[in-house]
C-alpha positions as CSV (number, residue, x, y, z in Angstrom):
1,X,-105.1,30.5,-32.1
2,X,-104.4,27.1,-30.8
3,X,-102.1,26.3,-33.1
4,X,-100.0,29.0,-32.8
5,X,-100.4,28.7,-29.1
6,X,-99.3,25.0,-29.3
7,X,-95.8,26.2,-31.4
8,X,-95.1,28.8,-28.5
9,X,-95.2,26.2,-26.0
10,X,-93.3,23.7,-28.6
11,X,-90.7,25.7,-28.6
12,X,-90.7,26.8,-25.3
13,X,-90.3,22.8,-24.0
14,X,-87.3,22.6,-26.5
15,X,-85.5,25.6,-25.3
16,X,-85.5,24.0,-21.9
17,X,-84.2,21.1,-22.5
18,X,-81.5,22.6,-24.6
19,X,-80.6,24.3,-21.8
20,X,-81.3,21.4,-19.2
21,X,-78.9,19.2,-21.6
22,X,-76.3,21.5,-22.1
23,X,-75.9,21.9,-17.7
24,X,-75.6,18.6,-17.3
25,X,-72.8,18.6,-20.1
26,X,-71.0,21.7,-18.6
27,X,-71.1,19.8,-15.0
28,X,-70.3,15.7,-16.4
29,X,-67.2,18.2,-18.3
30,X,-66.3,19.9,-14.8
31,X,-66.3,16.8,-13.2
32,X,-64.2,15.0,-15.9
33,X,-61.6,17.5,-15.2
34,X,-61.6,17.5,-11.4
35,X,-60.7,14.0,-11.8
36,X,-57.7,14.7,-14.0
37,X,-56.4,17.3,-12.5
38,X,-56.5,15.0,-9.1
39,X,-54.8,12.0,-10.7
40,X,-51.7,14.4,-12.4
41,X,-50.9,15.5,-9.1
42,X,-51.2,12.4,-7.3
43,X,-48.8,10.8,-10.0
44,X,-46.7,13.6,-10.2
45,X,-46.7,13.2,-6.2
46,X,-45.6,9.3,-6.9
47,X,-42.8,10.1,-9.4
48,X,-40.7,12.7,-7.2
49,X,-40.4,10.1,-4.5
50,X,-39.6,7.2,-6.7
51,X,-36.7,9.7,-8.4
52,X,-35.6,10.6,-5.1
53,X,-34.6,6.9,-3.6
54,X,-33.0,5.6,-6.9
55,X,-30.4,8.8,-6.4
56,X,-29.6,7.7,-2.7
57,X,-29.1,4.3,-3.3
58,X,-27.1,5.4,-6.6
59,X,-24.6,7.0,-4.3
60,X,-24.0,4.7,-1.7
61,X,-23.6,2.0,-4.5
62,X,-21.1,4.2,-6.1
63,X,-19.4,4.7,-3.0
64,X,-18.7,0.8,-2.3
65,X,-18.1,0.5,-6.0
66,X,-15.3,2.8,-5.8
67,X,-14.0,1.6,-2.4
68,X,-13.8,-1.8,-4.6
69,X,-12.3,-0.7,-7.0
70,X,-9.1,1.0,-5.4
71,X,-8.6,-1.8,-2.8
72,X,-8.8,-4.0,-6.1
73,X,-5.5,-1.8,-8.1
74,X,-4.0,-2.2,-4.7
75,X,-4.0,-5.3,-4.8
76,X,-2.9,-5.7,-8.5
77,X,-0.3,-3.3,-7.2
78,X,0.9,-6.3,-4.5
79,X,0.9,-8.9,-6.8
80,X,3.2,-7.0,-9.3
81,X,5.7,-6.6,-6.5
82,X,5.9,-10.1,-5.1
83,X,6.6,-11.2,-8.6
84,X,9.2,-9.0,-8.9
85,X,10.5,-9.9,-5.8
86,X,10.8,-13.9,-6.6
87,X,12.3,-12.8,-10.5
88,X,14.9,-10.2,-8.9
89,X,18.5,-10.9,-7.6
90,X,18.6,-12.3,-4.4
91,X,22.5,-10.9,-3.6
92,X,21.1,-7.5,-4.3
93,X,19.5,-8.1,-0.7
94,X,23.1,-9.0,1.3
95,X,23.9,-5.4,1.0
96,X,19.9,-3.8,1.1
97,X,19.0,-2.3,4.4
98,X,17.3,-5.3,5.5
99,X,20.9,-6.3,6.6
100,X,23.1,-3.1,7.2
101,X,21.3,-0.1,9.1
102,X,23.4,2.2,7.1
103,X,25.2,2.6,3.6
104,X,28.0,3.4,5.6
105,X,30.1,2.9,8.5
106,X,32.8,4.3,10.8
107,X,35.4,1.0,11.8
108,X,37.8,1.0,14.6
109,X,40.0,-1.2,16.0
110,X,43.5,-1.9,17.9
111,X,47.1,-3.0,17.0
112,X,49.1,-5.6,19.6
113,X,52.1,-7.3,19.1
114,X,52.4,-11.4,20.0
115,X,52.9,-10.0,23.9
116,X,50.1,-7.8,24.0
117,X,52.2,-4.7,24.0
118,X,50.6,-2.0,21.5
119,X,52.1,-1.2,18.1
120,X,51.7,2.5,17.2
121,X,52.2,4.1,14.0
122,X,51.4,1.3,12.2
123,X,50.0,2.5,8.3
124,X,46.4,0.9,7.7
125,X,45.4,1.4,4.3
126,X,41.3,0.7,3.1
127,X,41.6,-0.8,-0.5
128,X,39.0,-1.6,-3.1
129,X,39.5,-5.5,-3.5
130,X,38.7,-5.2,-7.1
131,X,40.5,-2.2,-7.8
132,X,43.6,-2.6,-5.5
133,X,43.1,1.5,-5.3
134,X,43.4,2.6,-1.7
135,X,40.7,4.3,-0.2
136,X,41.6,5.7,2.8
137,X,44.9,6.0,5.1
138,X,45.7,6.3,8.7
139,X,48.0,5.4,11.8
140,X,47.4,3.7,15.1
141,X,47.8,6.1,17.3
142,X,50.1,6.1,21.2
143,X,47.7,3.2,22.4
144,X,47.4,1.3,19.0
145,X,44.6,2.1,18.0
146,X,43.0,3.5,14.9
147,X,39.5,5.0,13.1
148,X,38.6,5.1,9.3
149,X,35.1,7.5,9.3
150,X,32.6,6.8,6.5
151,X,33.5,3.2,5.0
152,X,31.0,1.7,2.7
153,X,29.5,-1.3,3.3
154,X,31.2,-3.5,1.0
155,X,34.1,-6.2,1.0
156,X,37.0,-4.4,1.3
157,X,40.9,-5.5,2.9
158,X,42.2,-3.4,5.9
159,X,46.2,-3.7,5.0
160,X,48.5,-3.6,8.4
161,X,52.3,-2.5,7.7
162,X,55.2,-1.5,10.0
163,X,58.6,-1.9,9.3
164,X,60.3,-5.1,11.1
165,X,56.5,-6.4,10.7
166,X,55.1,-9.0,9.0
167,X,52.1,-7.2,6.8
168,X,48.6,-8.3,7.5
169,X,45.9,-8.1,4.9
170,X,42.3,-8.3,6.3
171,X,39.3,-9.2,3.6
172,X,36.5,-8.0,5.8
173,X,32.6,-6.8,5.2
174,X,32.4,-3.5,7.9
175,X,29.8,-3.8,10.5
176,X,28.3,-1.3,13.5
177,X,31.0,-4.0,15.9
178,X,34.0,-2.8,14.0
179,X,37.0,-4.8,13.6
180,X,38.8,-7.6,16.0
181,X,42.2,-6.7,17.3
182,X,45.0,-7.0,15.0
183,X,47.7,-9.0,16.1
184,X,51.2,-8.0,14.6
185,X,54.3,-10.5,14.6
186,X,57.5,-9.5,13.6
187,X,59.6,-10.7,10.4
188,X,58.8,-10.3,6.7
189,X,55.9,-11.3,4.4
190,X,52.6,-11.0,4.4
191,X,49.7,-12.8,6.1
192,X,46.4,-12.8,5.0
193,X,43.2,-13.0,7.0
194,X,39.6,-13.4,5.7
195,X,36.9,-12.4,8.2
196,X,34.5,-12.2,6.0
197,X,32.8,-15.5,6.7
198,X,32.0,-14.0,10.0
199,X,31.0,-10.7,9.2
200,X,29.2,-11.6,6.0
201,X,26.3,-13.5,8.5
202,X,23.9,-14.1,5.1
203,X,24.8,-16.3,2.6
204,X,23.2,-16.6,-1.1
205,X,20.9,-19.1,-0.3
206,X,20.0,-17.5,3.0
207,X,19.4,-14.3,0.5
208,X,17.6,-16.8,-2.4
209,X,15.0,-18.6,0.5
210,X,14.5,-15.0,2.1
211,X,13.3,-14.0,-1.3
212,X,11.2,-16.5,-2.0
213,X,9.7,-16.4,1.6
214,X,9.1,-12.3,1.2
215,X,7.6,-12.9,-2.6
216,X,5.2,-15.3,-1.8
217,X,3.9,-13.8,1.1
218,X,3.8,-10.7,-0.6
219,X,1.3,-12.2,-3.3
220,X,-0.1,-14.0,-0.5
221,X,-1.8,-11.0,0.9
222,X,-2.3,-9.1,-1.9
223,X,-4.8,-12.4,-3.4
224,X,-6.7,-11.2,0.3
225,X,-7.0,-7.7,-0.9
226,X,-8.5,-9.4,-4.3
227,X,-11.0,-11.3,-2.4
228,X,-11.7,-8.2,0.0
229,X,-12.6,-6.2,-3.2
230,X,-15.3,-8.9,-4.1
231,X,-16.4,-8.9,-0.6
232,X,-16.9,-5.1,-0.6
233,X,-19.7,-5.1,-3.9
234,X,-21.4,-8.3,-1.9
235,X,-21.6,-5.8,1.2
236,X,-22.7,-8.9,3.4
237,X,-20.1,-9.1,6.0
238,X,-18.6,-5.8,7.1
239,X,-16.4,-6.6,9.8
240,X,-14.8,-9.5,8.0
241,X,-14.0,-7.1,4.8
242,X,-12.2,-4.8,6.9
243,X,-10.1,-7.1,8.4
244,X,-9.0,-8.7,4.9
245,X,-8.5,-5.3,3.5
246,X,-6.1,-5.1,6.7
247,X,-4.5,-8.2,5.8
248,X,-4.5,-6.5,2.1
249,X,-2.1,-4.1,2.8
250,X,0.7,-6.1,3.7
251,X,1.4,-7.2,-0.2
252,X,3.0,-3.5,0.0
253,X,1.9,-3.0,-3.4
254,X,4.8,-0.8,-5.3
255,X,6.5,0.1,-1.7
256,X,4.0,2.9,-0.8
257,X,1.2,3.4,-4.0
258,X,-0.1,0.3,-3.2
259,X,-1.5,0.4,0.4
260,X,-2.4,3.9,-0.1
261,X,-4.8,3.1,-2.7
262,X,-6.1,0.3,0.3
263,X,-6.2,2.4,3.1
264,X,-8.6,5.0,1.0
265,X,-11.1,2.4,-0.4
266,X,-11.0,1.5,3.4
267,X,-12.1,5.2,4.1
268,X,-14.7,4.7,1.5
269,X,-15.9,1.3,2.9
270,X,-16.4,3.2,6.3
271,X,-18.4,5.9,4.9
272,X,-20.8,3.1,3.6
273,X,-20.9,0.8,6.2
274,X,-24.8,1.2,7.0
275,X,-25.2,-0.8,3.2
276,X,-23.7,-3.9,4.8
277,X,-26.5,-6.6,6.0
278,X,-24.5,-7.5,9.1
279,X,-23.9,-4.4,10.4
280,X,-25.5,-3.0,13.7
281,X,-25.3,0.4,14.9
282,X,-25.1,-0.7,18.2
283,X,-21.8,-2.6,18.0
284,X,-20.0,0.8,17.6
């Protein structure tokens, strides 16, 4: 009987320890996966936030970049002009609107004779001087005066004739002044009278140095709007980067294209001023 009574309790003993060793398995196994189920959502926790900052710097980056970029073409846009500017024809600016304020002009004047008396009915004819076509006709009127409407702005001769009269033949350039009186003397022939010199004002080399002057300057400021493109990716100064990018659009880059393309990377650089080191919020 003691034998068998000595199994029982053999086997009892290992039962119980099965079981005691198999508890602390199931609770060293719990415990194992608490911990990893606290460190996934801690990392996860980590991960979101890192993802989240790259994207708002990625903007604002992108932002500046673009800003850059289109004051940059701008620019390239001024360059392009002020060459063009120093390689084009300088006598194509003696007739441009930077000397006559309009393509064409209404000219007037008066007819006297050598006492002062007026001349009327005196035929005034507008003639192309490369041509010899006449233009345009009229007569001085009771008080000797006369008016040819829409005369191009060109070198042209005024002719003068009257019978008993000597004919004049004036090589003039019309201006917004008009024309000088005309002074009639009597006989035959013809007298010719070049006002031109006067009413020309520019000559060629006033046109060539003009030209140069413009084209330089031109590339002048659009190597500012160059540097201001650099300055704009550095995002150090902000204030400074503005004003170049002012000074930028001055190259007048393709007339108009150009300093559009400035003014919106200017836009651009005041949406991301914040990302500029020198900038203070209280300067506003």
């Amino acid at each position: 009987m003691s034998d068998e009574k000595s199994d029982k309790l053999a086997k009892l003993r290992n039962r119980v320890q099965e079981k005691l060793v198999g508890s602390r398995l199931k609770s060293r196994r719990l415990k194992k996966e608490t911990e990893e189920d606290i460190v996934i959502k801690v990392e996860k926790t980590e991960e979101t936030e890192i993802k989240e900052l790259p994207l708002i710097l990625d903007e604002a980056e992108n932002r500046r970049s673009l800003a850059s970029t289109l004051v940059l073409i701008g620019s390239i846009m001024g360059i392009v002009s002020g060459v063009l500017i120093l390689q084009g024809n300088p006598s194509d600016l003696l007739t441009s609107n930077l000397f006559s304020d309009t393509e064409a002009l209404d000219i007037h004047g008066s007819i006297l004779d050598i006492d002062g008396n007026v001349v009327q009915d005196v035929t005034i004819e507008l003639i192309d001087p490369d041509t010899e076509v006449v233009i345009k006709t009229t007569l001085s009127d009771d008080n000797g005066r006369y008016k040819l409407e829409n005369v191009t702005v060109k070198d042209s001769i005024l002719r003068f004739s009257k019978a008993e009269y000597t004919t004049v033949e004036l090589l003039f350039t019309p201006e917004p002044i008009g024309i000088s009186t005309i002074t009639m003397l009597e006989g035959d022939g013809k007298r010719i009278k070049d006002e031109r010199s006067t009413t020309e004002g520019w000559s060629m080399e006033d046109a060539v140095a003009l030209a140069t002057i413009e084209g330089l300057i031109t590339i002048a400021t659009a190597l500012v709007g160059v540097h201001a493109s650099f300055e704009i990716r550095r995002a150090v100064k902000y204030r400074r980067t503005q004003i170049l990018c002012w000074v930028a659009l001055f190259s007048r880059g393709l007339i108009i294209f150009g300093p559009t393309l400035i003014v919106l990377g200017m836009i651009l650089l005041t949406l991301n001023r914040e990302e500029f080191q020198d900038y203070n919020p209280e300067d506003e």
